[in-house]
N, C-alpha and C positions, 0 to 999 in steps of 0.2 A: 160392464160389458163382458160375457163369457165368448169363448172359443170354443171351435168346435173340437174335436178328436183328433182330426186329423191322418184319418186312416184312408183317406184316397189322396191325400197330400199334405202341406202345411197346415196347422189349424189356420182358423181363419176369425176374425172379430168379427162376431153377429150383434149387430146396431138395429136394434129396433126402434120405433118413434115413442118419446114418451106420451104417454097416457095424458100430461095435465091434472091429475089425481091427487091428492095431499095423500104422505104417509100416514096419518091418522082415519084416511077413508078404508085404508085396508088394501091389502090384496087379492082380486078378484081372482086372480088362478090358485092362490092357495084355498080361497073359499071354497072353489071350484073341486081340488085336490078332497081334502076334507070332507066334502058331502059325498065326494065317488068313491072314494073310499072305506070312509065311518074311523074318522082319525077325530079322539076328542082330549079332552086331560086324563081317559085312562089307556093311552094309547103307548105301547114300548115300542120305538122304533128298530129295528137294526138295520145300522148302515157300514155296509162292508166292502163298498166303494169309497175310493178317494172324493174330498167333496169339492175340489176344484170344477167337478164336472158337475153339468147342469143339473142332471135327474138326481141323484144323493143333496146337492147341495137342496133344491127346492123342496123336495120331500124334508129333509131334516128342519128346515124352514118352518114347512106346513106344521110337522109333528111338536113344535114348541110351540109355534103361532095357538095350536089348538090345546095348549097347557098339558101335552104329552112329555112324553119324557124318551133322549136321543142315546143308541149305544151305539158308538162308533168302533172299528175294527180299525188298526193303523194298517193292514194288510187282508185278504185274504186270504184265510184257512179254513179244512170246510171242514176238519175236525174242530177247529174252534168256533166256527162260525155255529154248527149245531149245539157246543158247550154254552156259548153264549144267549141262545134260545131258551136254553133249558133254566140256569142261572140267573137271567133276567128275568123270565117268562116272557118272551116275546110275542108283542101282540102282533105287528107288523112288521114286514121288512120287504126290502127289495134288491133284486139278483138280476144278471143275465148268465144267459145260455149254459156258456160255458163252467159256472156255479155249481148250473145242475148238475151238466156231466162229470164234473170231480167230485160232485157229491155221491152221486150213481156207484162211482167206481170206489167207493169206499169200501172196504171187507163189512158183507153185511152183520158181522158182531158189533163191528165198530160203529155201523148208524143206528142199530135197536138198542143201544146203550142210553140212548138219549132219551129223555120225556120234551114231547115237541105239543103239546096238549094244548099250552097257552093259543098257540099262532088260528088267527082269525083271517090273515091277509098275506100272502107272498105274492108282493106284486112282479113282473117282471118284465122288461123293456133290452132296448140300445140293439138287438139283433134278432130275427127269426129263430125260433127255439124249434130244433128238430120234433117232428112228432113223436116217435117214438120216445124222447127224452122226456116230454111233458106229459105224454100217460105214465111212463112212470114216475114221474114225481108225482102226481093226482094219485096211482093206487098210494106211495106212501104218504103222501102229507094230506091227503082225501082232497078237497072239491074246495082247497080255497087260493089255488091259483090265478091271480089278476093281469091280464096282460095289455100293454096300451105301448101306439107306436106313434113317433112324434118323435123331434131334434128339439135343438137349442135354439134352432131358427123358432118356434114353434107359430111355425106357416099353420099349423092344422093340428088334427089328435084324432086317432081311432080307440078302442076300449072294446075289450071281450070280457066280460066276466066269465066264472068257470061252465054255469051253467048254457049260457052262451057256445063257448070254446067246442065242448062236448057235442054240443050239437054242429058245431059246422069246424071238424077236428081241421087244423093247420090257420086257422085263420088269426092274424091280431085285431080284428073288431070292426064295427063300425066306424063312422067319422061321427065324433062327438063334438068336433071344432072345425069349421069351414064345411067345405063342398067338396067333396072328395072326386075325381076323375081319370081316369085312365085312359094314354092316350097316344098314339101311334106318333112316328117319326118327324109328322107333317102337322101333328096337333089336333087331331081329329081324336071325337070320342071313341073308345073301341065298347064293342058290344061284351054283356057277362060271358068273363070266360076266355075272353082274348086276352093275351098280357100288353102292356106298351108299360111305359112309363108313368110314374106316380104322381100324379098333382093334385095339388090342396087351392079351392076358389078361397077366397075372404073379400070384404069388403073394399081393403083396400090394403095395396102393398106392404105386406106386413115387417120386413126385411130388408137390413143389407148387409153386405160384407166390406168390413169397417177399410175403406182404402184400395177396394178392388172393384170397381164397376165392371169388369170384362166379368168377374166368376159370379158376379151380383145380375148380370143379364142372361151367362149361363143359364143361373136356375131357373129363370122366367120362361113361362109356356108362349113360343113362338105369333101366338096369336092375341094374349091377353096377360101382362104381364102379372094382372092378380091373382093370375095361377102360378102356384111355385112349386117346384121339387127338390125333395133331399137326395134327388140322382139314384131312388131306389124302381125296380119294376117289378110289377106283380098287377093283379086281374080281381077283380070282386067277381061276388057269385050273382045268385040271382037276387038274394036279398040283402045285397048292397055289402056285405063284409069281405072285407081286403085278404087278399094271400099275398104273400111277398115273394119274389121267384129271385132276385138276387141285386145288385147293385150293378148299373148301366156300365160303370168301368172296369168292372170285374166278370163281365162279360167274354167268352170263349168263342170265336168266331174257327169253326176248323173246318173245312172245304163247304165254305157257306154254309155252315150251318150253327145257328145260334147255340151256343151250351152255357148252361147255367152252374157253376160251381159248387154253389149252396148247398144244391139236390146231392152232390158227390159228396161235399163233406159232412154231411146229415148223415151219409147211411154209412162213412168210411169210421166214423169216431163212435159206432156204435160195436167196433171190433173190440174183442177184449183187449186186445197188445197193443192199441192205441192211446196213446194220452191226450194228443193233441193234433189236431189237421187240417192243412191249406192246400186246395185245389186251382194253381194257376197255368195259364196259355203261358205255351214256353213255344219261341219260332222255332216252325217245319217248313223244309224248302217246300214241299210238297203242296201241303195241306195250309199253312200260313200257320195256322196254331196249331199246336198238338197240346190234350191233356196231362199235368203232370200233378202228382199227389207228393207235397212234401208234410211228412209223419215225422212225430214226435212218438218215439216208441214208449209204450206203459212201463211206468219201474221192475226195472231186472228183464225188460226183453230186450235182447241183443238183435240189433240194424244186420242186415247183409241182404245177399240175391235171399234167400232161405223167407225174410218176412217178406222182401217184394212179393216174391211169386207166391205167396198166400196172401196178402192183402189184393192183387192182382185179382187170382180167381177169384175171391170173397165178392168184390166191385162188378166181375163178367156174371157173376151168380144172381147180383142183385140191381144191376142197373140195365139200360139198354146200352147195346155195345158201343155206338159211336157215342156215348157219356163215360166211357169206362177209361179211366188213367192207361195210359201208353209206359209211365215209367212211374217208381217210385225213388224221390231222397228222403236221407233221413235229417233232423236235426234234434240237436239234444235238447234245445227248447225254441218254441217258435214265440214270436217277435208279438208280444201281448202287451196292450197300455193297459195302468193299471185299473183301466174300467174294467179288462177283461174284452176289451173288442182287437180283433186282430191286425195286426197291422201290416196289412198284404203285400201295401205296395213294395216294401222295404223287401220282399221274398222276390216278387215281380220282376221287381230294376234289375235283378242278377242275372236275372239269365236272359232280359231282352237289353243290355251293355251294349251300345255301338248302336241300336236297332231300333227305329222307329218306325216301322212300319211289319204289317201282318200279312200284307202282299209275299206271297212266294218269290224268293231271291232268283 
């Protein structure tokens, strides 16, 4: 039984039902892995997450299951991580987000040193990858970015391949697993285009949470419990591929009006003097939430009013105004497990202390 993250709270034990299957029939989802991919015995894995978590550990699974061969990183380095591509010849591997962007922000002598020739597959999951961050990794590493969204609950599965991607730019895919739907407050379907919340149909209740029936009925869709969510919101298009607009509890409520933080630290971590960034509701008497950007300044830029008020304009330059941060703090590193998913809540708690509620005092 794995655990989840734990980045909107506790991890939590995801109990799923056994199959009845003997281990010598094999594993249906790595078969499954394996043909979506094209993971055989000449396949180099790199895995540069820790593999206590579900997506490293099942991929590293699949890549031996298929008489591949596994190169494990005890850490993330994206100077070594490209060393270890070039040195292995890496056929495959898999990243999120944040990967990228430290890879991006490498001095470009330092990432054209590398022979990256071998790589056939960069798959990449666990968060929304800014747009602008995944065309540039496509012009460098060309057209073999793989993206697919799914948990550990794995209620469901979407998949874009590159050629895919390109064509419907921001999307993580179709539903390859389940019935995928979108669905407003009440459980009603929303039409392409509407955001609500994310649910995945299956046959039959695919999940629980191992000793928690209250967070185990959470995730059940209001009207038919075979619908689940991993508590993320976003809207398909017209042919049915998913955007992801942000996660239901990290939601920005500021004079009624819905703000998504995602959208702000997409475009904020694409500043040069940023290294790293979280956009959370912090209480306003006024408004209940007000926008605030806490920035992990890039190596050698010095925090004060001086990068506020240039990060400030940068955000009024590039966002619409009631999305734009009201303030900036700094931190000299922000609060990352070692999958690389951020860990918000732990920023959140600080500044709403004493306060449970978004209601103007």
């Amino acid at each position: 039984m794995l655990y989840s993250s734990g980045t909107t709270g506790r991890p939590k034990g995801i109990r799923r039902p056994s199959s009845g299957a003997r281990v010598s029939d094999g594993f249906p989802f790595t078969r499954m892995l394996g043909g979506l991919f094209h993971m055989d015995d000449r396949t180099v894995y790199l895995s540069p997450a820790p593999a206590y978590h579900s997506a490293p550990l099942g991929f590293c699974i699949t890549a031996q299951a298929m008489g591949g061969t596994v190169v494990m990183m005890q850490a993330f380095d994206p100077v070594g991580a490209l060393a270890a591509i070039e040195s292995h010849r890496v056929t495959h591997s898999q990243w999120v987000p944040t990967m990228f962007t430290r890879l991006l922000k490498l001095p470009e002598e330092e990432r054209a040193r590398f022979d990256l020739s071998s790589q056939q597959l960069a798959i990449h999951a666990a968060a929304p990858c800014p747009r602008p961050v995944k065309e540039a990794m496509m012009r460098w590493w060309g057209p073999v970015l793989h993206e697919y969204y799914g948990g550990t609950e794995l209620n469901g599965l979407t998949y874009a391949g590159p050629e895919e991607w390109l064509a419907h730019p921001g999307t993580v895919g179709r539903a390859i697993l389940g019935t995928l739907h979108i669905c407003d407050d009440e459980g009603h379907d929303q039409a392409p285009g509407e955001p609500g919340t994310v649910y995945f149909e299956m046959p039959q209740r695919p999940f629980e949470y191992y000793k928690d029936p209250e967070q185990t009925k959470s995730s059940q869709h209001p009207l038919n419990p075979h619908w689940t969510t991993l508590g993320d919101v976003g809207f398909v298009d017209e042919d049915g591929f998913l955007y992801l607009t942000d996660r239901v509890t990290f939601m920005i409520v500021s004079g009624g009006v819905n703000i998504y933080p995602q959208e702000i630290e997409d475009r904020l971590v694409l500043h040069p003097k940023v290294a790293d960034v979280a956009v959370v509701g912090v209480p306003d008497d006024d408004m209940g939430e007000a926008v605030k950007a806490v920035v992990q300044p890039a190596p050698g830029v010095e925090p004060g009013p001086g990068l506020e008020a240039e990060l400030l304009a940068y955000a009024r330059e590039h966002l619409s105004h009631y999305k734009c941060p009201r303030s900036v703090d700094f931190e000299a590193q922000l609060p990352r497990l070692p999958t690389g998913k951020l860990y918000k809540r732990l920023l959140r708690d600080r500044y709403w202390e004493g306060r449970d509620s978004r209601l103007p005092s």
